[in-house]
C-alpha positions as CSV (number, residue, x, y, z in Angstrom):
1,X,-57.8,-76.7,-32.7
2,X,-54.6,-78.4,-33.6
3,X,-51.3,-77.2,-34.0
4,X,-51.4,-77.6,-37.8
5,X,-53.9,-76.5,-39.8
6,X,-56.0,-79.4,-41.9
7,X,-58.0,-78.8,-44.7
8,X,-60.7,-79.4,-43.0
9,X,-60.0,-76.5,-40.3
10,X,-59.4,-74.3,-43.4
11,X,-62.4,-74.9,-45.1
12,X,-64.4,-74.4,-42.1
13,X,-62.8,-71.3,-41.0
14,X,-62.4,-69.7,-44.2
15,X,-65.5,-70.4,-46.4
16,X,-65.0,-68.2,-49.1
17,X,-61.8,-69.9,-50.2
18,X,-63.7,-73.0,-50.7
19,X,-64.7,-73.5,-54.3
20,X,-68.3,-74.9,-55.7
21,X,-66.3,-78.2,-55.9
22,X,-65.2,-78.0,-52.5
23,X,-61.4,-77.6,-53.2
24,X,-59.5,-75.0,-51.9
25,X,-58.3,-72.0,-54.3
26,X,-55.2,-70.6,-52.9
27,X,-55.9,-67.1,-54.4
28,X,-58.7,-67.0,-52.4
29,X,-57.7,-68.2,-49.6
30,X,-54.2,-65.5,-49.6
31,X,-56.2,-62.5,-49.9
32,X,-58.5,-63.5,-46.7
33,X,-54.9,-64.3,-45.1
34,X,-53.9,-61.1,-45.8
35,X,-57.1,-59.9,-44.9
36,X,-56.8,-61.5,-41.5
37,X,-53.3,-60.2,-40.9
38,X,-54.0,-57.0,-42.1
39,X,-56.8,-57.2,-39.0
40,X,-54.6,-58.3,-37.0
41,X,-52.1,-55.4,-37.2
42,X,-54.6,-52.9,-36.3
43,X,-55.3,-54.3,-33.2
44,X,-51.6,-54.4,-32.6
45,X,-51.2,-51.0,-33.4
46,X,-54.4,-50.3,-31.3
47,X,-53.2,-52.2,-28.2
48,X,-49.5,-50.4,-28.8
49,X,-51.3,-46.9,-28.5
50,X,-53.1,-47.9,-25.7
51,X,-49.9,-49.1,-23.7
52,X,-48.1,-45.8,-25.3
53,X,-51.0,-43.6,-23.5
54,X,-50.8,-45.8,-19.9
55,X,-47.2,-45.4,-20.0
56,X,-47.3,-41.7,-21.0
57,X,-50.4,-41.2,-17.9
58,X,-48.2,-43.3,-15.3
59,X,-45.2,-40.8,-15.9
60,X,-47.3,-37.6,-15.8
61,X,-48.6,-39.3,-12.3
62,X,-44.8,-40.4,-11.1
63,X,-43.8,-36.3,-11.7
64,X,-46.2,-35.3,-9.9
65,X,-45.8,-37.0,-6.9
């Protein structure tokens, strides 16, 4: 994919923002955005509590030794 987004790229990854006339409707496409980011965050969060829990193991291991 490109550095830039074309309208092309946009209607082919996100469908349902594509309208029966085959233009793009902003409203659409901002709440599978948000959607998307929103997704996005979780994992963040979800990888941030997995690194939280190695870091808390590692130092449990590093006082026992």
């Amino acid at each position: 994919m490109a550095e830039k987004f074309s309208l092309e790229d946009v209607k082919t990854i996100f469908p349902g923002a594509v309208s029966d006339k085959g233009e793009v409707v902003l409203s659409n496409l901002c709440v599978l955005l948000a959607e998307e980011v929103s997704d996005l965050k979780d994992q963040m969060a979800e990888k941030d509590f997995q690194i939280l829990r190695i870091t808390e193991r590692i130092d449990e291991l590093e006082g026992r030794a």
